[in-house]
Backbone bond lengths (Angstrom), bond angles and torsions (degrees), N, CA, C in turn:
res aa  C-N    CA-C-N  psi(-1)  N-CA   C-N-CA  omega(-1)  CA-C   N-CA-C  phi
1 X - - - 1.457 - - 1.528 112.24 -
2 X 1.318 110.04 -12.63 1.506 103.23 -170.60 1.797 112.48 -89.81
3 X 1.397 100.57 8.20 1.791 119.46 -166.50 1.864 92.40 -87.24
4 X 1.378 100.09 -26.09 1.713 90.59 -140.95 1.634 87.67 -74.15
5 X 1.241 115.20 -23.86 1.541 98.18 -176.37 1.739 124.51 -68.71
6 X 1.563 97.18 -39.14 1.429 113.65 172.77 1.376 105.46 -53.39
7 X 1.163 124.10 -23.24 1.371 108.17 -159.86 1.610 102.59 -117.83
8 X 1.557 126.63 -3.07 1.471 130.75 149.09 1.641 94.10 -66.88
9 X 1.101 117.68 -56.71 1.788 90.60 -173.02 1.086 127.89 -52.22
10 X 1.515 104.24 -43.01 1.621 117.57 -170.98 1.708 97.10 -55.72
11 X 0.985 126.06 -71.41 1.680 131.05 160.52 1.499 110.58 -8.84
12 X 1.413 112.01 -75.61 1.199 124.23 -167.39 1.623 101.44 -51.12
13 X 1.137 127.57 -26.59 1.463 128.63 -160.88 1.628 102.92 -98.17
14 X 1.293 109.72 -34.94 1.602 100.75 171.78 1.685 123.35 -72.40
15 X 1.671 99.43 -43.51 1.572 94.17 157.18 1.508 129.35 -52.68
16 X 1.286 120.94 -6.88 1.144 113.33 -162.01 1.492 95.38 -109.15
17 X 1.328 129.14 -29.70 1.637 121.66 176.79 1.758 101.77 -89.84
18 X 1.002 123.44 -24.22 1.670 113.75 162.97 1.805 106.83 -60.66
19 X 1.070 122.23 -27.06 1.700 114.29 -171.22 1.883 100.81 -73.61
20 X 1.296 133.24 -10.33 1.301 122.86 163.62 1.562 119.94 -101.07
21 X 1.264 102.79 37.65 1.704 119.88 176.81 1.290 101.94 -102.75
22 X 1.567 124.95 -7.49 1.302 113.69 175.19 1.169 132.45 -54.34
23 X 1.976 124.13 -161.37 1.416 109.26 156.86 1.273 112.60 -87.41
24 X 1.386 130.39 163.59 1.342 143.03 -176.98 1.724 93.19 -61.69
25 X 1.025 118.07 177.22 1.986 123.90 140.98 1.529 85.37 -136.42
26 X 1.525 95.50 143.82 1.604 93.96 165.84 1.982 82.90 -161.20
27 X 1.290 100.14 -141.80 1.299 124.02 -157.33 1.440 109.53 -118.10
28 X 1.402 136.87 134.55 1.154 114.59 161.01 1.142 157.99 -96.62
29 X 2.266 101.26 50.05 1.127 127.89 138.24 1.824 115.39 -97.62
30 X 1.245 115.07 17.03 1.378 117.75 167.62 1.361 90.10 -82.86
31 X 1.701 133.39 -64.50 1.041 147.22 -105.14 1.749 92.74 -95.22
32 X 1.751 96.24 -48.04 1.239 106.98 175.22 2.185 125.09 -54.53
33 X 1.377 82.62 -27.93 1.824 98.74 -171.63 1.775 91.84 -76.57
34 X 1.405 111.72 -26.98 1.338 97.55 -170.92 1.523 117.60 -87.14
35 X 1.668 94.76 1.64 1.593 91.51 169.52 1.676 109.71 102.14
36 X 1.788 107.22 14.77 1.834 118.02 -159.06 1.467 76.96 -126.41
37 X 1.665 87.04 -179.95 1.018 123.70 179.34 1.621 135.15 -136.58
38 X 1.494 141.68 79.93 1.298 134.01 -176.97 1.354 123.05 1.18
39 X 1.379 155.62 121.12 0.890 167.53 -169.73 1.785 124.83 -141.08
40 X 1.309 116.39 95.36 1.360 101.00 -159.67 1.727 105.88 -89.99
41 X 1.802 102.67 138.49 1.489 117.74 -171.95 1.889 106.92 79.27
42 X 1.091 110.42 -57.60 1.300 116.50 -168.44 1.414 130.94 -147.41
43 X 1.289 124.56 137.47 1.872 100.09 165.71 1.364 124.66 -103.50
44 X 1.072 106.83 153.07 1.657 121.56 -175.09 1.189 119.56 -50.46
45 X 1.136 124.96 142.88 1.623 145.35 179.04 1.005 108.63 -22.06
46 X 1.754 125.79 108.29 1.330 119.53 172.84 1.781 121.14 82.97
47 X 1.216 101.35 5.36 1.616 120.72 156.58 1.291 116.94 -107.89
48 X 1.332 114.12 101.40 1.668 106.97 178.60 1.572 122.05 -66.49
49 X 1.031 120.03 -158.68 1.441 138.42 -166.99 1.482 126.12 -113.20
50 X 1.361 138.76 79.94 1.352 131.88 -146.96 1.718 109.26 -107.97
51 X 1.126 107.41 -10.98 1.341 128.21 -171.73 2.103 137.97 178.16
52 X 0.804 99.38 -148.67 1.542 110.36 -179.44 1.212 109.92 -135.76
53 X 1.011 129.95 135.88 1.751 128.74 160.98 1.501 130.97 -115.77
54 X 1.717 98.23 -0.72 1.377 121.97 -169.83 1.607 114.85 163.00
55 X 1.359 126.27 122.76 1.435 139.22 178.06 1.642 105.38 -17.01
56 X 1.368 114.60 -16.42 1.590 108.21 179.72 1.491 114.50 -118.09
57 X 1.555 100.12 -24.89 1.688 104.35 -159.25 1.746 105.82 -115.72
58 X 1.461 109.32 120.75 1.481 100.10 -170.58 1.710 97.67 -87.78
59 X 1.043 125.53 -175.00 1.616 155.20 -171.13 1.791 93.56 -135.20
60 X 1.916 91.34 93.73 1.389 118.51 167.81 1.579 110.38 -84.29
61 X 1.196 112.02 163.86 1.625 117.54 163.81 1.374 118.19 -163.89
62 X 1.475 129.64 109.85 1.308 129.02 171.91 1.734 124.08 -19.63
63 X 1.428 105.18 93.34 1.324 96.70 159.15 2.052 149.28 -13.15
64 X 0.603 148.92 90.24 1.166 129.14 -152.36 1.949 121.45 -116.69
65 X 0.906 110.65 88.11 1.741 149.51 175.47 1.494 103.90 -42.64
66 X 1.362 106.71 113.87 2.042 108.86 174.25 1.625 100.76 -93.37
């Protein structure tokens, strides 16, 4: 019985560094510095998702393939 607490923390601590895996929100001169591009609703085929730039418009950025 004396595990179960160690191991609610230990828990508590992994949920807590997964919660900045989200998307960014920023601006789209954040979006731009990061090297993206505004995209309203969605980005195009094979441009992922790097952020937000506004409740509608995400901050796309070309994938990049070795």
């Amino acid at each position: 019985m004396r595990i179960l607490p160690l191991l609610c923390a230990l828990l508590l601590l992994m949920l807590q560094g997964t919660a900045g895996l989200s998307l960014a929100r920023g601006s789209p001169q954040d979006c731009e510095r990061r090297g993206g591009f505004c995209s309203h609703r969605s980005c195009p085929p094979g441009i992922g998702r790097i952020g937000l730039c506004s409740e509608q418009d995400f901050c796309c950025r070309r994938r990049w393939y070795p």
